[in-house]
C-alpha positions, 0 to 999 in steps of 0.5 A: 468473430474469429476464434484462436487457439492457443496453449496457457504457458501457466496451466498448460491448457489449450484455450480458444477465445474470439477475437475481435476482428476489428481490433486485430485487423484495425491495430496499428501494432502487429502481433496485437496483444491480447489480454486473457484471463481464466484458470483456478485460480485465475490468472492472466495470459497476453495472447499476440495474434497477427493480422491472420489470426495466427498465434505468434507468442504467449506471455504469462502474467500472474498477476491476478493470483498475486493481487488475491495472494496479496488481498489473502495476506493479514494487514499490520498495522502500526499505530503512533501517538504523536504530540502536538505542540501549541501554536504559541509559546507556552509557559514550562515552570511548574513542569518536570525535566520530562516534560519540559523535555517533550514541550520542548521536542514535540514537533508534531512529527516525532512519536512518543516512541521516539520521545522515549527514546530520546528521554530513555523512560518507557514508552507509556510513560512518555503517552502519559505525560504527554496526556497530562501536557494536554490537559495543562493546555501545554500540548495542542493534543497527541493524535494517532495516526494508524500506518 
C-alpha cells in the first residue's frame, strides 16, 4: 500500500499515512480527497493526492474538536406547561374571570407563560389554576414539554 507524506495545516505536523491504491488509482475524481484525523485534541485534515501519489492540497477541518467542544458545553433546558383544552365544550359558570379566560385561551399551544402574560398575574398563578381547571374536568391536562 503507498504511504504519502504531508504537513497538518492545524497542528503543523508532518504525517504519513497509507493509501489505498485502489481508491486513488480507481476514482473518477483527480486529486481524491482523503479524509485524515489525528492530533490532541483530534482533529480533521482532508488530504488530496493525485493518481501519482503526490500531495496536491491540504484543507483543514476542525470539526471533530467543534463536536467535543459542543458535547463539553452545558445543555439548557427549558420546561413549558402548556394547557390542554377539552375536545367538547365545557361548562364556564361557576368559574372566575381567569379562569374562563385561560378555557377560553387555552389552545394546547400556548404556555402558561404566555397565559400570564395575556392575564397579567404571576406565572405560577396562571399553573395553579390551570391545575384546578384539571380537576374540574374543565382542562384535558397541562403537559410539559422540556425543549
Amino acid at each position: 500500500m503507498p504511504s504519502v507524506q504531508f504537513t497538518c495545516p492545524i497542528c503543523k505536523k508532518t504525517e504519513t499515512i497509507e493509501v489505498s491504491e485502489e481508491k486513488i488509482q480507481g476514482a473518477q475524481r483527480n486529486p481524491v480527497p482523503v479524509l485524515v484525523t489525528h492530533g490532541s485534541p483530534e482533529h480533521a485534515v482532508t488530504v488530496f493526492i493525485d493518481k501519482s501519489y503526490n500531495v496536491r492540497a491540504t484543507s483543514a477541518a476542525d470539526i471533530v474538536q467543534r463536536i467535543q467542544e459542543a458535547e463539553a458545553a452545558p445543555k439548557k433546558y427549558q420546561r413549558r406547561h402548556i394547557p390542554v383544552p377539552k375536545q367538547t365544550k365545557v361548562p364556564l359558570d361557576d368559574l372566575d374571570n381567569a379562569q374562563v379566560t385561560i378555557v377560553a385561551l387555552a389552545d394546547g399551544e400556548k404556555s402558561v407563560a404566555e397565559l400570564a402574560q395575556i392575564l397579567d398575574i404571576p406565572a405560577i398563578r396562571v399553573k395553579i389554576l390551570c391545575e384546578q381547571l384539571v380537576k374540574l374536568e374543565r382542562l384535558e391536562s397541562v403537559k410539559t414539554v422540556v425543549e
